[in-house]
C-alpha positions in Angstrom: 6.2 -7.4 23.9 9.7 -6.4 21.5 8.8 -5.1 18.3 10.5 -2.9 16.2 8.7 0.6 15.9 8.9 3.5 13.1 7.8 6.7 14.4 8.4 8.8 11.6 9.2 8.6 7.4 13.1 8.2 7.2 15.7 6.4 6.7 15.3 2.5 8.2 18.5 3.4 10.7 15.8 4.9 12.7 13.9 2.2 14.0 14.1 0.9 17.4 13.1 -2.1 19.1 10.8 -1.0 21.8 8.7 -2.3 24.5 4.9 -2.5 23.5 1.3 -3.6 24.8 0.4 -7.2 23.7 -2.2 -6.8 21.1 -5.8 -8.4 21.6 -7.4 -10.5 19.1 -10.6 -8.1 18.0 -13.5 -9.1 16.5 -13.0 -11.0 13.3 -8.6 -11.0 14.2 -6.5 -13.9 15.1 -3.8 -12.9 17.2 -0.2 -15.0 16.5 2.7 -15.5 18.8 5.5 -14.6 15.9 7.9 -17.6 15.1 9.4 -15.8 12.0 8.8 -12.8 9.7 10.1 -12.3 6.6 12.1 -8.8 5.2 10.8 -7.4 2.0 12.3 -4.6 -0.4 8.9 -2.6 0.6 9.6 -2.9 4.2 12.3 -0.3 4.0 10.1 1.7 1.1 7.2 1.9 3.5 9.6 2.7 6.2 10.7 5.6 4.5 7.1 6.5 3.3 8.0 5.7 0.0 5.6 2.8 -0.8 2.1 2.9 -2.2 0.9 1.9 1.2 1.4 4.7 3.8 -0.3 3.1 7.5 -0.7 5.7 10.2 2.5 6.4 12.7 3.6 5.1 15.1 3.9 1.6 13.4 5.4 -1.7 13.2 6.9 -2.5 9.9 6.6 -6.2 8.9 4.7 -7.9 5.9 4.9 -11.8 5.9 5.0 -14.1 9.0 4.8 -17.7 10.3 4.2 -18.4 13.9 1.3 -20.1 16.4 -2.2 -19.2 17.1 -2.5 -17.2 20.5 -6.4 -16.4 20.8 -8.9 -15.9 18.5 -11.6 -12.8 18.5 -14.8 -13.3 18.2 -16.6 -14.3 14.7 -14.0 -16.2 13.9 -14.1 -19.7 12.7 -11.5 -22.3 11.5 -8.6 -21.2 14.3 -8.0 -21.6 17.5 -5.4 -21.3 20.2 -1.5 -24.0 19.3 -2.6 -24.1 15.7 0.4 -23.3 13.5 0.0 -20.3 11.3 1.4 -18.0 8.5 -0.1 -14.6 7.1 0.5 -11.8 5.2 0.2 -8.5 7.3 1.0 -5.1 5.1 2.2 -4.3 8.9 3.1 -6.0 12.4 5.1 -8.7 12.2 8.4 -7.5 13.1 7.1 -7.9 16.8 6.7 -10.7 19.7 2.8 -11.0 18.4 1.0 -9.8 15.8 -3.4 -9.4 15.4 -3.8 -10.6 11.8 -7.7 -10.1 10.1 -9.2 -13.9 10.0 -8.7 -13.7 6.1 -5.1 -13.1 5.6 -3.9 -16.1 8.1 -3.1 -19.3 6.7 -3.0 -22.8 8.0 0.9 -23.8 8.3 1.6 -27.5 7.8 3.7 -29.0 10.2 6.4 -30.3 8.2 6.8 -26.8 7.1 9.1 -24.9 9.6 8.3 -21.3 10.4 11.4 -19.8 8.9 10.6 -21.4 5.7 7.2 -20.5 5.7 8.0 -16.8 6.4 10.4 -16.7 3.6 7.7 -17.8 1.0 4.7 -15.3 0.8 5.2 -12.8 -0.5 7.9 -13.5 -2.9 6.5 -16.7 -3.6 2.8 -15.9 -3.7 3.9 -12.4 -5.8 6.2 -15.5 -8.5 2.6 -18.0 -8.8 0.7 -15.1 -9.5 2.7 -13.3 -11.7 3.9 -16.4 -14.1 0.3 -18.4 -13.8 -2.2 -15.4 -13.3 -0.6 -12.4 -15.2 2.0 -14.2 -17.7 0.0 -17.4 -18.7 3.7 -19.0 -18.8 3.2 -22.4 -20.7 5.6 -25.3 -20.8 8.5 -25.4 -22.7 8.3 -20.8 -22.8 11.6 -19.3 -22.1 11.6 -17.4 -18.9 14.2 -14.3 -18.2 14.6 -13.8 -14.3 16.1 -10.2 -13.7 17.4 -9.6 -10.0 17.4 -13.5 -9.6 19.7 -13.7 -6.9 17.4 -11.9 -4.5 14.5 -13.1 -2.6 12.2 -12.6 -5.6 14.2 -13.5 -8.0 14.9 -17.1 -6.0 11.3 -17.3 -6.2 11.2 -17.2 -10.1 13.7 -19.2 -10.9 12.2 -21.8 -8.5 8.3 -21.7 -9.7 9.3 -20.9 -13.1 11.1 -24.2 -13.6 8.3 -26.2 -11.6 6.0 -24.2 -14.5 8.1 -26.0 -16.9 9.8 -23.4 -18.6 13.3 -22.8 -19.9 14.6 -20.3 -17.3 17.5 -17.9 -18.4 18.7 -16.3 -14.3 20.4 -12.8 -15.0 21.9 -11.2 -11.9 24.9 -9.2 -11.2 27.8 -11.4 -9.6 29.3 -15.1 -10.3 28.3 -15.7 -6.8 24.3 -15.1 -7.1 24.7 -17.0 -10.7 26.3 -20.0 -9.1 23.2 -19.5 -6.7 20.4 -19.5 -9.6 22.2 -22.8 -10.9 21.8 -24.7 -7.9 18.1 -24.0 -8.2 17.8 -25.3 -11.1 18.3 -21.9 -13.8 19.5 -23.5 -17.3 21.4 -20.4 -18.5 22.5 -17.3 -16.5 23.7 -13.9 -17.6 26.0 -11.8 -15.7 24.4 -8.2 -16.6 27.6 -6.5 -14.9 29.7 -8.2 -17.7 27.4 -8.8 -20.2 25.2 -7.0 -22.6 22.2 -8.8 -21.5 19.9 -8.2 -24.9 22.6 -9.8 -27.1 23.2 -12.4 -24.8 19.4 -13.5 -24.9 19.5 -13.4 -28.4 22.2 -15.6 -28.5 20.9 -17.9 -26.1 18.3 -17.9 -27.8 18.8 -18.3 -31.4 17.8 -14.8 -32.0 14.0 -15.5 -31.0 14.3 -14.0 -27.6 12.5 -14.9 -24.6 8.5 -15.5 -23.9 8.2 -13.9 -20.5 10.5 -11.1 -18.7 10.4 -11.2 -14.4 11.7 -7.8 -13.6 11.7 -6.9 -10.1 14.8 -4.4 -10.3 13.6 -1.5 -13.3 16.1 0.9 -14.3 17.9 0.7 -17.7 18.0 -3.2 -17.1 14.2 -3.3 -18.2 14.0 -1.6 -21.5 16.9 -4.1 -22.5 15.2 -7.2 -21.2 11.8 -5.8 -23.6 13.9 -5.6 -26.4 15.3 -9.3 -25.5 11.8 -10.5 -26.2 10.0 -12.5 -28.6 6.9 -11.8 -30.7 4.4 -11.2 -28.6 6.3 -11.8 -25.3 5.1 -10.6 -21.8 6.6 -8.4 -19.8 6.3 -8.6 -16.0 6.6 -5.6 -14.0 7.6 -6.8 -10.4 9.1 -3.6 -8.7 12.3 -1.0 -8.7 15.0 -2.0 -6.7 17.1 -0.6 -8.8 15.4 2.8 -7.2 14.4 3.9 -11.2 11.4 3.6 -12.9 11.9 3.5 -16.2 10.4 4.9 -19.7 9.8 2.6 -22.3 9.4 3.6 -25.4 5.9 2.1 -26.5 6.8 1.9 -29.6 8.7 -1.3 -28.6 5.2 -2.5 -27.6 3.9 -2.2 -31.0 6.8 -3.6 -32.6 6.7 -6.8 -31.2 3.1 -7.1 -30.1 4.3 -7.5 -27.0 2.5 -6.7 -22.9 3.4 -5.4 -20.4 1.7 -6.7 -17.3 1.9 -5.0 -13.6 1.8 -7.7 -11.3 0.6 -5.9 -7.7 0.2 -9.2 -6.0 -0.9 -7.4 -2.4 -3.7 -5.6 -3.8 -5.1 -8.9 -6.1 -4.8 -11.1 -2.9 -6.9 -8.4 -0.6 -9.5 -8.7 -4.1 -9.4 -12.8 -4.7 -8.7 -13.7 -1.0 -9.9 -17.5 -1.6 -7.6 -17.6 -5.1 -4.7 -16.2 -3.2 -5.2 -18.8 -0.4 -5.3 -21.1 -3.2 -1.9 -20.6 -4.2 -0.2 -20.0 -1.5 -1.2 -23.5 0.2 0.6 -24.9 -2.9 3.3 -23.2 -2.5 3.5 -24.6 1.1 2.7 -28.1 0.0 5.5 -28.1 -2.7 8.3 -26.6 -0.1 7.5 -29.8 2.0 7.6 -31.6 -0.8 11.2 -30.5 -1.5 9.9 -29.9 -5.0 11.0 -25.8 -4.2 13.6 -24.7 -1.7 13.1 -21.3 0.1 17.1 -19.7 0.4 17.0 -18.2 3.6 20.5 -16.6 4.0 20.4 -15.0 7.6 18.4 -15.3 10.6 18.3 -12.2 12.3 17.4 -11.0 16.0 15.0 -7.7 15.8 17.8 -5.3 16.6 19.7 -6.3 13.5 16.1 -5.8 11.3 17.6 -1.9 10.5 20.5 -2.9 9.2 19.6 -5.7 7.2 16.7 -3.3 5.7 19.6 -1.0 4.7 21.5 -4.0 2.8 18.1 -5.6 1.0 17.5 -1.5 -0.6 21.4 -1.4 -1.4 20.7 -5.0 -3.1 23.5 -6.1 -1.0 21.7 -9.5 -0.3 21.5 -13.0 -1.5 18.3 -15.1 -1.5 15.9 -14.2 1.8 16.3 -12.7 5.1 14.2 -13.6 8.2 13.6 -11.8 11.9 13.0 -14.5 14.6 11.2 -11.8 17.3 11.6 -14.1 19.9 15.1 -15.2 19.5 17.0 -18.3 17.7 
């Protein structure tokens, strides 16, 4: 089978798609015939053996995918060989076919297509759980969405207005703003023109905002804590801004305020059958239409390195997907 192999921690320019064995469904392991897989900020990280998960070389990056049941190894109820699939891997699924442990695989709808489905774990499952798990967002709260023209940052804007909050979309260019609108943001905030704590405030009366999304970090995130109401939650999502910043915790005090890590791999390896849950509802509302997935690019393997290199130079819009076997 093609799949695209990292031999070593560098820079994602280094992997090649290779030739490799056909994996086997082992005991307790479905094995999946990959229709699409999804690219993740922690791809490249993990790539580059900068992630908090460092698997054992030689290995295929990959973290989300959609695709059809192969075989089925032994132990293993509920699957078997033409049903359609999706799963969250840590690893694999930037190949032909991919052995996924019985646990993490997913029963795809039909309605919902393979692309679309690869597109929506992990940012979507990491959104539910963050905003209805960690947050607690209520009705009618006032979500701020940092980074929301990226894959993540789709995702928030998307659940958060299902939630039924008041979603304020800040991103860095008119073009990822006009983006947030069309899903549905009710203010946006261009943080490359704007001071983004006064323009919350203004937004919002001077009250600030209930909940902060921040996937990027840097000097953005003390400025979105300060943007916050009393007792406002913070939601730590990741750094692509490649800083992790220092907040002062006296801003904490101040405002009885949280801050709340959201680690959304971990918690779904620790409340398998909550996770499963969620991200069954996530696929029932994308083929409801009620959210809308914004895959940008559909990519052959080869072009996997390079697209890795413009998703950690935040050079990309919405969601990126491999197809390993072709268009």
């Amino acid at each position: 089978m093609r799949a695209l192999l990292c031999t070593e921690p560098g820079p994602v320019s280094n992997l090649r798609v290779v030739e490799l064995p056909d994996p086997v469904a082992r005991e307790g392991e479905v094995l999946v015939r990959v229709l699409a897989a999804g690219l993740n900020y922690p791809d490249g990280l993990m790539v580059q053996g900068k992630y908090q998960v460092r698997p054992p070389l030689p290995f295929v990056p990959g973290m989300e995918l959609a695709g059809v049941v192969e075989a089925v190894g032994a132990g293993v109820d509920g699957f078997a060989p033409g049903d359609t699939v999706m799963a969250s891997t840590t690893t694999g699924a930037f190949a032909e076919r991919c052995a996924v442990p019985a646990a993490q695989v997913l029963h795809r709808p039909a309605s919902l297509p393979a692309d679309l489905a690869a597109a929506s774990l992990l940012s979507y499952g990491t959104t539910l759980h963050a905003l209805e798990d960690r947050a607690r967002l209520r009705p009618g709260e006032t979500l701020l969405v940092l980074g929301a023209g990226g894959g993540v940052g789709t995702a928030a804007v998307g659940i958060g207005k299902l939630l039924g909050a008041k979603v304020v979309a800040a991103a860095s260019s008119p073009e990822r703003l006009d983006l947030c609108r069309r899903l549905g943001a009710d203010f946006t905030i261009d943080y490359a023109a704007e001071d983004l704590k006064e323009r919350v405030k203004a937004l919002t009366q001077g009250r600030g905002v209930d909940v902060v999304y921040d996937p990027v970090g840097g000097a953005l995130s003390e400025a979105a804590l300060r943007a916050t109401a009393w007792s406002g939650r913070f939601l730590v999502i990741g750094f692509a801004s490649g800083e992790i910043p220092r907040i002062p915790l006296n801003l904490v005090l101040l405002g009885a305020r949280s801050i709340l890590g959201v680690f959304w791999g971990d918690w779904s390896r620790r409340e398998p059958r909550k996770s499963a849950d969620e991200l069954s509802r996530v696929a029932a509302w994308i083929c409801e239409k009620r959210l809308s997935p914004v895959v940008t690019a559909r990519l052959d393997l080869a072009a996997v390195p390079a697209a890795l290199e413009d998703l950690l130079a935040r050079r990309v819009h919405g969601k990126l997907v491999v197809l390993p076997g072709g268009p």
